[in-house]
C-alpha positions in Angstrom: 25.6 -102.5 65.7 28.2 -100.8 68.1 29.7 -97.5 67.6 33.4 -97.2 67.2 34.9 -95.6 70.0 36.1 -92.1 69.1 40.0 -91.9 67.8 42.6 -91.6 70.4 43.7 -88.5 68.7 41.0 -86.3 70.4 41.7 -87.9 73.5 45.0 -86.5 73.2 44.0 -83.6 71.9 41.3 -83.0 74.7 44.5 -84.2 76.9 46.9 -81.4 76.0 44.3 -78.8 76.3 43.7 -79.9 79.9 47.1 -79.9 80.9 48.0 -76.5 79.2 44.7 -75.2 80.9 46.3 -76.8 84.1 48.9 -75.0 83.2 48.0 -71.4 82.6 45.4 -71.3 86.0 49.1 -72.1 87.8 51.2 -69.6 86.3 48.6 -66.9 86.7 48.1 -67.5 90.3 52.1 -69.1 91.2 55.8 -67.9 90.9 56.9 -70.5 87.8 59.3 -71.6 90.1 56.6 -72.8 92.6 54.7 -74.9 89.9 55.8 -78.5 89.9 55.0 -81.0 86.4 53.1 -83.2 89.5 50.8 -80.1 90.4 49.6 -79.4 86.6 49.1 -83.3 86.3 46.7 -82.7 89.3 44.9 -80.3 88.8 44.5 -81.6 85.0 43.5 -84.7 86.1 46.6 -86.9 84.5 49.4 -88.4 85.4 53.0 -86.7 85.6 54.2 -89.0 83.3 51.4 -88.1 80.5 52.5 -84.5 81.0 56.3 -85.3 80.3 54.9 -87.5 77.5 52.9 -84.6 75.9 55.6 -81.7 76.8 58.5 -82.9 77.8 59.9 -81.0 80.5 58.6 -78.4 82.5 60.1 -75.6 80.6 59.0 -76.8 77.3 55.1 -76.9 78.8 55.9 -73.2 80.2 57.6 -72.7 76.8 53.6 -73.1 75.1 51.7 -71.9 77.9 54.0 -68.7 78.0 53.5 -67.9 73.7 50.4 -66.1 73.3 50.7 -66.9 69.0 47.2 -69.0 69.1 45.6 -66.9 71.2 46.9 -63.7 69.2 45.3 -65.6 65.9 41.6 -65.4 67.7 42.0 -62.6 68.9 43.0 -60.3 65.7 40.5 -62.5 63.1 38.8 -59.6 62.0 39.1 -57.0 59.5 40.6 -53.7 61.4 37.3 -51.2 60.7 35.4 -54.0 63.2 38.5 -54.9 65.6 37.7 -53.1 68.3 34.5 -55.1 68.5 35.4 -58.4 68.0 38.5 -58.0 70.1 36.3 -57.0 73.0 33.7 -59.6 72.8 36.9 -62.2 72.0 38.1 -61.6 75.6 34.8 -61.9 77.5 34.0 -64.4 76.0 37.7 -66.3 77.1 36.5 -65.0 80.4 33.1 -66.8 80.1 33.7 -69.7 78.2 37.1 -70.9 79.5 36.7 -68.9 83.1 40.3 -67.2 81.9 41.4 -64.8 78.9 44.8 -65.9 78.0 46.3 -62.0 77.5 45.7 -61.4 81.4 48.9 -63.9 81.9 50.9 -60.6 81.0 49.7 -58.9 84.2 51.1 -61.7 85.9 54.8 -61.6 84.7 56.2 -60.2 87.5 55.6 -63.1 89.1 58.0 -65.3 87.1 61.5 -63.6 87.5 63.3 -64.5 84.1 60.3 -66.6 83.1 58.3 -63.4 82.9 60.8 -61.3 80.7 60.0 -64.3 78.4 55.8 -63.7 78.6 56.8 -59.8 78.1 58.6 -60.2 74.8 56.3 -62.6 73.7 53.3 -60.8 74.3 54.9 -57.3 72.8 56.1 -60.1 69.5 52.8 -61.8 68.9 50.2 -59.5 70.5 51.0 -55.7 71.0 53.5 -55.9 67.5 51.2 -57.9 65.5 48.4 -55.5 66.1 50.7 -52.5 65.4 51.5 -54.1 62.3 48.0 -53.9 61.0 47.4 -50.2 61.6 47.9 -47.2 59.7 48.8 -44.1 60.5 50.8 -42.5 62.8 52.3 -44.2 66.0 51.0 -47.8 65.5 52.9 -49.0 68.0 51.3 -46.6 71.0 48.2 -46.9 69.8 48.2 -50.8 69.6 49.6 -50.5 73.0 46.6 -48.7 74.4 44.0 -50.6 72.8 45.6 -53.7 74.2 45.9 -51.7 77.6 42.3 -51.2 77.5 41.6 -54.8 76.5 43.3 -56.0 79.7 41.3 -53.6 81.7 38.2 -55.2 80.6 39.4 -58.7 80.8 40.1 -57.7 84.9 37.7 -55.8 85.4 35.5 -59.2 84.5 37.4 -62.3 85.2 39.1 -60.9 88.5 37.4 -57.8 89.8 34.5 -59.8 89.1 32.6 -56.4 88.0 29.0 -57.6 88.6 27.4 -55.4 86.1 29.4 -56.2 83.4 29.5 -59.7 84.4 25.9 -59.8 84.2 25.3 -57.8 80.8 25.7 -59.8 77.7 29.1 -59.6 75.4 27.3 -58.1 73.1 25.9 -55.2 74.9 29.5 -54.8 76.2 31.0 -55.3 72.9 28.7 -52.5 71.4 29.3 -50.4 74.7 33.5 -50.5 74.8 34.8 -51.7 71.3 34.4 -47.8 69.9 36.9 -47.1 72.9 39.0 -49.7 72.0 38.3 -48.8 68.0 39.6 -45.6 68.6 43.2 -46.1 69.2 42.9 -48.5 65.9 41.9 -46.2 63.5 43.5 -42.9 63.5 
């Protein structure tokens, strides 16, 4: 008896991930006017066309890789008295698992001229606001903005300082080391 082969919706699935992927390494390393549709094709291994099939246009594949809403939903899935944790051990393990945390695409924004005014309110909207929205207390928003701050450092201090001690301790030691500093700012 032969096995059916798998559907072709988690090829396209396992397609669009690739290409956004593609798509993210680009922007965090090019000017979004420097990126062409053919270059994220290549380096997703796919055809141009298959992009425009899956996205469109270039600006509607920046459009997704530039909203950080998904990413914000992993990222927050906690309750708020063990946020600080999971938040910590959420980006390092983007870092280690995917070789990329999706928040560090803020640091790049000045890259991207009008393009990065668009990462900047999104990220503020579905990250840094979000977040501010859960807290109590006073001054939500700074304090969301700090933890968040000290998130990124984290996620550079790993993925492009390429810290080796921290790159070679486990999330969890990490996690247990540097989510009370990040905790801090979330509970007042």
């Amino acid at each position: 008896m032969t096995t059916a082969p798998a559907p072709a919706r988690r090829d396209a699935e396992a397609t669009k991930a690739a290409i956004l992927k593609a798509a993210r390494h680009l922007l965090a390393r090019q000017a979004h006017a420097d990126i062409t549709l053919k270059a994220v094709a290549e380096r997703a291994g796919v055809s141009p066309p298959l992009v425009v099939k899956y996205f469109g246009n270039k600006d509607a594949l920046f459009a997704r890789v530039m909203s950080f809403d998904t990413d914000a939903d992993d990222l927050l899935d906690a309750p708020l008295d063990g946020l600080g944790r999971h938040m910590v051990r959420h980006v390092l393990a983007s870092q280690r698992d995917r070789g990329a945390d999706p928040l560090l695409r803020i640091a790049f924004a000045p890259l991207h001229g009008d393009h990065g005014d668009i990462l900047r309110a999104n990220f503020r909207a579905q990250v840094t606001d979000r977040l501010a929205a859960r807290l109590t207390g006073p001054d939500a928003g700074l304090r969301a903005e700090l933890a968040v701050a000290a998130l990124i450092g984290v996620g550079v201090m790993y993925g492009i300082a390429r810290g080796p001690h921290l790159r070679e301790s486990g999330p969890d030691e990490v996690a247990d080391r540097y989510g009370p500093l990040v905790q801090a700012q979330l509970t007042p």
